[in-house]
SERO-4910 file (N, C-alpha, C, O; in steps of 0.05 Angstrom, whole numbers):
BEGIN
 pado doro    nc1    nc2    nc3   cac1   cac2   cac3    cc1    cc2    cc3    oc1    oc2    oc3
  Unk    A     16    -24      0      0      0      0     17     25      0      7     44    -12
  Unk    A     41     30     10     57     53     22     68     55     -6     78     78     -7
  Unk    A     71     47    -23     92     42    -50     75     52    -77     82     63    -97
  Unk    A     46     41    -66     26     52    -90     17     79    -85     14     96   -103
  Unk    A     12     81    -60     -4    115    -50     16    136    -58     13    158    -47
  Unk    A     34    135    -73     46    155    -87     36    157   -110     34    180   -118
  Unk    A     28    136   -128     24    144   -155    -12    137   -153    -27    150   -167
  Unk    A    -18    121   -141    -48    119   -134    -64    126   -117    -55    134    -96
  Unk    A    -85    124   -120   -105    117    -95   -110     93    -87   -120     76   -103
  Unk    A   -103     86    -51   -105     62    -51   -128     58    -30   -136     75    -14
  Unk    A   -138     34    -31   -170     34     -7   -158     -6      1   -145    -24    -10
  Unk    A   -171     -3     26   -183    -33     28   -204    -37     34   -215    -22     50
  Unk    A   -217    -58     23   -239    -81     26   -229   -103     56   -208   -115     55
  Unk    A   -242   -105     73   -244   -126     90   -273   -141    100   -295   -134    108
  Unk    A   -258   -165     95   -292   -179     91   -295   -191    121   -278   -206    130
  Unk    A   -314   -186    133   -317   -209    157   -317   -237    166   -310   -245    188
  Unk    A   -324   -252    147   -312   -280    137   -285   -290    145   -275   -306    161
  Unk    A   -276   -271    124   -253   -273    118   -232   -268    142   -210   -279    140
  Unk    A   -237   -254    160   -221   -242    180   -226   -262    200   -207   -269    213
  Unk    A   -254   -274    204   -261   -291    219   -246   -328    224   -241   -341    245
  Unk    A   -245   -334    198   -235   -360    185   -207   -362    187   -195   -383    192
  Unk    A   -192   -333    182   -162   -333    184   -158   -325    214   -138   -311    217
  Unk    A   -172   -330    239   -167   -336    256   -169   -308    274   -165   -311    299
  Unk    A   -174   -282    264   -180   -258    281   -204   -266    296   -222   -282    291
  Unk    A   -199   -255    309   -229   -247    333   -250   -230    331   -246   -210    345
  Unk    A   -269   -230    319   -285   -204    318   -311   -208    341   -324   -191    353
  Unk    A   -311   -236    341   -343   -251    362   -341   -235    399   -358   -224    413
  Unk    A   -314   -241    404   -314   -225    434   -304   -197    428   -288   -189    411
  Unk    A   -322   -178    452   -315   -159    449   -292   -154    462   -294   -131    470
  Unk    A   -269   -162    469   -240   -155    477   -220   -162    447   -200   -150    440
  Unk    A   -236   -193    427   -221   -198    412   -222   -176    385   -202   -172    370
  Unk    A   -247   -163    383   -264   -147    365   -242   -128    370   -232   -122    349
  Unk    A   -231   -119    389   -222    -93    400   -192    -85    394   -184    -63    390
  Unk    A   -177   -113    394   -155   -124    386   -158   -129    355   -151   -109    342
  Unk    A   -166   -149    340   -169   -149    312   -172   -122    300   -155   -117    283
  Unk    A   -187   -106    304   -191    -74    295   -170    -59    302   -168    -38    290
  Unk    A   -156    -63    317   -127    -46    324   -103    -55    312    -84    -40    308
  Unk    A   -101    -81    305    -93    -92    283    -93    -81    256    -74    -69    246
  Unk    A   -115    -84    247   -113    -58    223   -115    -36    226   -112    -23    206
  Unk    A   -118    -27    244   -112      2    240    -80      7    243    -70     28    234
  Unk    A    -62    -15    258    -34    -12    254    -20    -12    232      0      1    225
  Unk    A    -43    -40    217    -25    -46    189    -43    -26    167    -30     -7    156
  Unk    A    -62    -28    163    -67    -10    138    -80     10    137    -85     22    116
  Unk    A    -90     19    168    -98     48    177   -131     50    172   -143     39    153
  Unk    A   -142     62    190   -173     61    186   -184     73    171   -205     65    163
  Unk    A   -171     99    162   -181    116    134   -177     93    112   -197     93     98
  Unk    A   -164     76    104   -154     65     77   -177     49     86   -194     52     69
  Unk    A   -187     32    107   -202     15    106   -241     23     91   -261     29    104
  Unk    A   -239     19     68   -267     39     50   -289     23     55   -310     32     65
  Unk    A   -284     -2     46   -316    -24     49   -309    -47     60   -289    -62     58
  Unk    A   -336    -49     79   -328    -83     89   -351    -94     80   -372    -82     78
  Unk    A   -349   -134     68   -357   -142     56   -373   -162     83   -359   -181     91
  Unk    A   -393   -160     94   -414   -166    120   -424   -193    107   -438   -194     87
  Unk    A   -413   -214    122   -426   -234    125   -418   -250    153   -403   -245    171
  Unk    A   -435   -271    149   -421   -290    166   -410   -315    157   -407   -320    134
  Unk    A   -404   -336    179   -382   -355    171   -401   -381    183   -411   -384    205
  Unk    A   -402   -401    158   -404   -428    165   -381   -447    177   -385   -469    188
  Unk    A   -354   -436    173   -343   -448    194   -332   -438    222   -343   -421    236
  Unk    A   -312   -452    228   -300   -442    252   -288   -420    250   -286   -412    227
  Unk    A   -277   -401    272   -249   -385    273   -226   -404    265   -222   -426    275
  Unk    A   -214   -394    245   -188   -401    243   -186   -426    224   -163   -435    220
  Unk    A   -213   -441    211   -213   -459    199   -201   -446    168   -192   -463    153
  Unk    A   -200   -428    162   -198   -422    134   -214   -431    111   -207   -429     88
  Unk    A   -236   -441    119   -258   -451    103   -269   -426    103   -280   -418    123
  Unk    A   -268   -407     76   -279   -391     66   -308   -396     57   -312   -396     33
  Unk    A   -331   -402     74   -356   -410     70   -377   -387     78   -379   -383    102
  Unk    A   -395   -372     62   -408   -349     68   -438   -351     84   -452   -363     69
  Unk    A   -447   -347    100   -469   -353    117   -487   -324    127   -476   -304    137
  Unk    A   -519   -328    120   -530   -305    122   -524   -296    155   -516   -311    174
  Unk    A   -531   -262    157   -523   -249    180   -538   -261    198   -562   -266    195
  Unk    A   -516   -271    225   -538   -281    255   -538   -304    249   -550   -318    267
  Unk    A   -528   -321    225   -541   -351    228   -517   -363    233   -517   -386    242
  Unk    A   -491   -349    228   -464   -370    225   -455   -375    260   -468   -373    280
  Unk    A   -425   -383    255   -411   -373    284   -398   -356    291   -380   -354    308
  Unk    A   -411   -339    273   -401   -306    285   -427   -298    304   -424   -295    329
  Unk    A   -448   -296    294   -469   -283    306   -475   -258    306   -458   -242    296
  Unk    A   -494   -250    315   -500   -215    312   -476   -199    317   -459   -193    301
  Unk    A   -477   -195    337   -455   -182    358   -434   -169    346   -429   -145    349
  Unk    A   -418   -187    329   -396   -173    320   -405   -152    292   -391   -134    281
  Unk    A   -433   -161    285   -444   -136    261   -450   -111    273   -447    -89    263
  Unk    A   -462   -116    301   -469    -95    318   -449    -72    320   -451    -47    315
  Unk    A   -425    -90    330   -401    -73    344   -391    -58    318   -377    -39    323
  Unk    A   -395    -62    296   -385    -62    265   -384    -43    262   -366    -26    262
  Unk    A   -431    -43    257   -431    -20    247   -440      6    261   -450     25    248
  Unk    A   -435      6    288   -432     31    305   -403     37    308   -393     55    322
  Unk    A   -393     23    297   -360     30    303   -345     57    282   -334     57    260
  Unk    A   -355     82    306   -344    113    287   -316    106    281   -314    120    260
  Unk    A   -288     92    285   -270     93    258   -276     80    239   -255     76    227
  Unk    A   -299     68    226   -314     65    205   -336     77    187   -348     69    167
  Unk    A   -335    107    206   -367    110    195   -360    121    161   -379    122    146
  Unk    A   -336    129    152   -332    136    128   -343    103    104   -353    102     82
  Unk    A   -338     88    119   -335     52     97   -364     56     87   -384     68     95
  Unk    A   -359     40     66   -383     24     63   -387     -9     70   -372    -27     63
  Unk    A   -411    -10     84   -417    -39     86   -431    -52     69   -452    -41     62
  Unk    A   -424    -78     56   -441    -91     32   -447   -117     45   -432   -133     56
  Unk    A   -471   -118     40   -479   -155     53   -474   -172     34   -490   -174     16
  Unk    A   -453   -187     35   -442   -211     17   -454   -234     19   -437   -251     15
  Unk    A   -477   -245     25   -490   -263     35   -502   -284     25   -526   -280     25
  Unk    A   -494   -311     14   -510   -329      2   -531   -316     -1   -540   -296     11
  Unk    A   -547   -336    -31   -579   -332    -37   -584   -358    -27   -564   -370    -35
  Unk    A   -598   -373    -16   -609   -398     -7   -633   -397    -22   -635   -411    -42
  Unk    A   -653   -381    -14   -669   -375    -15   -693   -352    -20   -693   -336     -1
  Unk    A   -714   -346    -41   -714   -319    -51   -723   -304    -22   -736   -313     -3
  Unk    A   -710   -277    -29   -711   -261    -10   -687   -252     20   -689   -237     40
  Unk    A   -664   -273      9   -651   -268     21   -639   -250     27   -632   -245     50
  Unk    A   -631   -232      2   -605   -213      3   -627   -191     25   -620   -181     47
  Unk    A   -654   -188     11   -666   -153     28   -666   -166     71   -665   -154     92
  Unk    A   -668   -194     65   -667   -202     98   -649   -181    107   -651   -158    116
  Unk    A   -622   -204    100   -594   -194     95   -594   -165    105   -596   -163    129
  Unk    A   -592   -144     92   -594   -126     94   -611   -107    117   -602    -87    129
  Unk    A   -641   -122    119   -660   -113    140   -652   -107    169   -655    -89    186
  Unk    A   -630   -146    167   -616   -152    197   -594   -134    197   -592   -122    219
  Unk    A   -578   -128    184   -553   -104    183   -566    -74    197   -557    -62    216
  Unk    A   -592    -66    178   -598    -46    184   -611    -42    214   -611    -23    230
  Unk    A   -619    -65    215   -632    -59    249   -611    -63    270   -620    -69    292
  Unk    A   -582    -62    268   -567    -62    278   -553    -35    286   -545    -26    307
  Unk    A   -551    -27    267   -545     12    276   -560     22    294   -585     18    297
  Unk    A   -541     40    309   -552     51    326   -554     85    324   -565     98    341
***
């Protein structure tokens, strides 16, 4: 990132999944607290633009990249909560990345995100 932001604009994407499976913490709020200070060490919370909101059919730390609608995986609410009230984010955008199973999923999806802001 430090090498491109001279001749570019550079942003990150961080997906919740994804952070979850590679073994960060986002489920407790001490681990939530720690993982987010994490990036803000490594790639800074302004660069951080959109996070990609889902949850995880597998474990922490399994690396099974498997996408699960919001509240149903083993993440659970909680860490969407802490997410998206979390002001060094309020510039991002959040996108619900969330399996279709079934019609009507994605506006759920979305419904459960939104009734989470506070």
């Amino acid at each position: 990132m430090e090498r491109l932001r001279a001749t570019a604009p550079v942003g990150v994407c961080l997906d919740t999944c994804h952070t979850h499976v590679a073994g960060y913490d986002l489920v407790s709020a001490e681990g939530y607290e720690e993982t987010i200070r994490q990036a803000g060490a490594t790639v800074g919370f302004d660069a951080v633009r959109i996070w990609h909101c889902n949850d995880a059919k597998a474990a922490r730390g399994s690396k099974l990249d498997r996408h699960e609608q919001i509240g149903k995986g083993t993440m659970g609410l909680e860490p969407f909560r802490r997410l998206l009230n979390d002001k060094r984010f309020a510039h991002a955008a959040f996108i619900a990345e969330t399996p279709v199973d079934e019609p009507g999923d994605e506006e759920r999806n979305v419904r459960v995100l939104k009734s989470l802001v506070e």
